[in-house]
N, C-alpha and C positions, 0 to 999 in steps of 0.2 A: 280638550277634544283634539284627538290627534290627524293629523290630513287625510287618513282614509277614512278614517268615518264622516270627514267633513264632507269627503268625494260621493260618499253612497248617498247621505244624506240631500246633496244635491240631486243623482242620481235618480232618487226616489221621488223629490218634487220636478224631478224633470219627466217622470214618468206619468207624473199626474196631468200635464198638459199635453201628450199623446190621449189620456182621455178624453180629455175637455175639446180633442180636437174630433171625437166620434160626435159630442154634441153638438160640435160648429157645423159641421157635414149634415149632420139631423135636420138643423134649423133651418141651412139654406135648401134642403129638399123641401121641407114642408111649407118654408114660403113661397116658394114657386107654385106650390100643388095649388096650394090654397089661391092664390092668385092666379092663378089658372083654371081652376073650377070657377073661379068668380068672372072674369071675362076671357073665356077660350079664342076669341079673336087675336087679342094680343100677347098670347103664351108665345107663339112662333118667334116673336119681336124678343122676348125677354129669355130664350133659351141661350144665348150666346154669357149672358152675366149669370146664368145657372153652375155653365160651366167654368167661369174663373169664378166665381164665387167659394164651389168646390175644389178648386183647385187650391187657394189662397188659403182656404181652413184645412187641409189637407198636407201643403207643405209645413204649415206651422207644425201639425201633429207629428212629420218627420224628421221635423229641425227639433222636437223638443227627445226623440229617440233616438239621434244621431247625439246630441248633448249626452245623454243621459249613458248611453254606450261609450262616450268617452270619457266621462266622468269614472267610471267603474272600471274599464280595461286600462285606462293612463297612468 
């Protein structure tokens, strides 16, 4: 196997954890919601790890398309 097909190759698993990072974003909304419907007093309290929660599953998805775009244009 020659270096650029090793590059795509990585490329293209690097591309699979920008997916995986729609589903991390997914989960951490639907656990809030869900914990949220279940005691609406304390949603106010847990909105702040909402949003680095988001954030954290978010950067990963961009660290894995910033890889993945230099994997291919390098």
């Amino acid at each position: 196997m020659d270096a650029q097909a090793a590059a795509l190759l990585g490329a293209g698993l690097a591309a699979i954890g920008a997916g995986l990072a729609a589903l991390g974003v997914g989960n951490v909304f639907a656990s809030f919601l869900e914990g949220a419907l279940r005691n609406p007093g304390a949603a106010d309290g847990q909105q702040g790890r909402l949003f680095i929660g988001f954030a954290a599953a978010e950067l990963l998805g961009l660290l894995a398309f910033v890889i993945a775009v230099l994997l291919i244009f390098n």
